[in-house]
C-alpha positions, 0 to 999 in steps of 0.5 A: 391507760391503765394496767399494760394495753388490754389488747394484750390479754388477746393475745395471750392464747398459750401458756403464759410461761412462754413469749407469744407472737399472735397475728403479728410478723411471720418473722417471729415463729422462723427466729426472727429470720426474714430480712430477705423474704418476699413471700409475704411483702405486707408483713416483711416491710414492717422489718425491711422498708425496700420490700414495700415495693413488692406490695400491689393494691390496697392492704391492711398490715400488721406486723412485729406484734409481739409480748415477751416476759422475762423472770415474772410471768407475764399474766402478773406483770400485766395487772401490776404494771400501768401507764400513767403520762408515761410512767410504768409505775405509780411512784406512789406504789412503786417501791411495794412493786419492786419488793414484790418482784424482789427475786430476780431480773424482770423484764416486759417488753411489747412491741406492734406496728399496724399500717395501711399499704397502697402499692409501695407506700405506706403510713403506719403507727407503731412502737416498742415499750421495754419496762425493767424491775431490777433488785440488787444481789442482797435484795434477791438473796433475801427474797429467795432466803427469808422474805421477811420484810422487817429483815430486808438488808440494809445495803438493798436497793431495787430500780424500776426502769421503762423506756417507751418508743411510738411512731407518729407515724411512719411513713415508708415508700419504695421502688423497684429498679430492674435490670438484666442482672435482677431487680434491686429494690430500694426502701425508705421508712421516715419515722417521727417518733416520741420517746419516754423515759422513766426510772424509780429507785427504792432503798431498804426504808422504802422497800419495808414501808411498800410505798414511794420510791425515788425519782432517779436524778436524771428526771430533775423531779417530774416523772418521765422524760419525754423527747420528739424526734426524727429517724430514717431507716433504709433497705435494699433487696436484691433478687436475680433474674433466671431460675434463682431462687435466691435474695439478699437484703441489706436494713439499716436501722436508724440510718439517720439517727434520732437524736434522743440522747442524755445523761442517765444512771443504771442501776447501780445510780452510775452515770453514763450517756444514754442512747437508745436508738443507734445506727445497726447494720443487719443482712439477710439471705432467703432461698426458695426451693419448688417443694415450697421450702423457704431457708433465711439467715440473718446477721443482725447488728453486724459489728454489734455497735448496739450490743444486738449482734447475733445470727437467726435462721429461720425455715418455713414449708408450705403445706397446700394453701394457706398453711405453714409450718415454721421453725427457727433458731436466733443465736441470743434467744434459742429456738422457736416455732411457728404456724401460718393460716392464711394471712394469721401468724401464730409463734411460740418461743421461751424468749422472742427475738426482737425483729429488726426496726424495734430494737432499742440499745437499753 
């Protein structure tokens, strides 16, 4: 498919200088918050699996649908990035790309799940693309300081990098498991995931002449990587009887590992071993109050064993019926804000967070 999913330029609704959340996880505009948050369990199960148990009837989901740019704005990345049997860029074209975004780090990363929900199970497609252009020191001072390509340094080089993740799909059910104390439910995501991989480098030669660049040696000469693999996600959701008005949740992602792991090498050509879907421990804390508020706190990647640890509180008010105000603060990303109608989302951040069950270790 070529130029990055058309369906993405319908989502693009505000200035294109920001990160977007449109029709995806309310999640998005409370700071990603809402691991423990009931209110809407047909979206919230994309990020927590137990709260599927809370789904009643037949329902359409559509949940983590998001689009975040980092350095170049987005609208360009757009028309210059492209998928080709799994590659982010056209090897052929691939080292005029990095010259024109030799200035900074860039980064796209997209990310969307879309289900179908009959009472505490679901079968769902989904995935998450992260694609990096990333120019070493001397590249970026002569792009921000000359730009004349004849006076491109000698010691320059630039790598593109993407990593591509789909579910085939995920398959998720839970159950609810009363007692006196309250209700705990439990949830299992079984996702059968393929896994791309590809990384281009482009040295001073490649960069003047705007052309191929270099396949890095962990693709042994093809293009792209591509790995098929099983994980498993699991999640708890605890919610007392009486008149409290408080839950706590407990997601495992990657509680079965997918065992997708090799040799790779960074942007510096070093080689380490890559392994981009590890186990994270991530809790989650909602409280609901009668004047229709709505507080969670969440502690992401706890002991940071995948380099996500961060904290991410979210607040939502409910304003008569089908509408809400949302606002929220995640601890690696800053602020953003949110609006609800109906059942159509709509969040606004200069750097989304990534929800929980989309996070890769890249």
């Amino acid at each position: 498919m070529r130029r990055i999913a058309c369906w993405l330029l319908g989502l693009i609704v505000v200035p294109l200088w920001a990160d977007i959340s449109f029709g995806g996880s309310p999640s998005a505009g409370m700071g990603g918050a809402g691991l423990a948050v009931v209110r809407r369990p047909t979206a919230q199960s994309f990020q927590n699996p137990a709260v599927i148990a809370y789904v009643q009837g037949f329902r359409l989901g559509a949940g983590n649908i998001d689009t975040t740019s980092q350095g170049a704005s987005l609208s360009n990345l757009i028309d210059d990035l492209e998928f080709r049997q799994g590659s982010a860029a056209d090897i052929a074209t691939a080292a005029g790309l990095l010259r024109k975004y030799a200035r900074e780090d860039t980064r796209l990363l997209v990310t969307g799940d879309f289900g179908l929900i009959v009472s505490g199970f679901s079968v769902s497609v989904g995935g998450i693309l992260d694609a990096r252009l990333l120019p070493n020191t001397p590249l970026q001072n002569w792009a921000r300081t000359d730009g004349n390509i004849n006076n491109i340094p000698a010691n320059s080089r630039a790598d593109v990098i993407a990593i591509g993740v789909v579910s085939l799909p995920d398959v998720t059910t839970g159950f609810k498991l009363p007692s006196e104390q309250g209700d705990l439910a439990v949830g299992v995501r079984l996702r059968n995931l393929k896994f791309y991989y590809t990384h281009y480098s482009a040295n001073q030669a490649q960069l003047q002449a705007g052309q191929n660049a270099t396949r890095a040696p962990e693709l042994q000469g093809r293009d792209y990587l591509e790995r098929s693999a099983t994980g498993v996600d699991l999640g708890f959701l605890w919610r007392p009887t009486g008149d409290k008005t408080y839950t706590l949740a407990l997601v495992v992602e990657n509680f079965v590992e997918p065992n997708i792991r090799f040799q790779a090498t960074d942007r510096n050509g070093t080689l380490f071993n890559f392994k981009p879907l590890k186990r994270t421990y991530n809790a989650g804390l909602a409280v609901e109050l009668e004047t229709g508020s709505l507080v969670a706190l969440d502690f992401i990647d706890i002991g940071n064993s995948a380099g996500k640890g961060e904290i991410r509180l979210g607040y939502e008010q409910r304003i008569g019926r089908g509408l809400a105000l949302r606002g929220g603060y995640a601890s690696k990303t800053g602020w953003t804000a949110g609006l609800g109608i109906g059942g159509f989302n709509l969040a606004y951040s200069d750097t989304l967070p990534v929800v929980v069950s989309r996070t890769l270790n890249f």
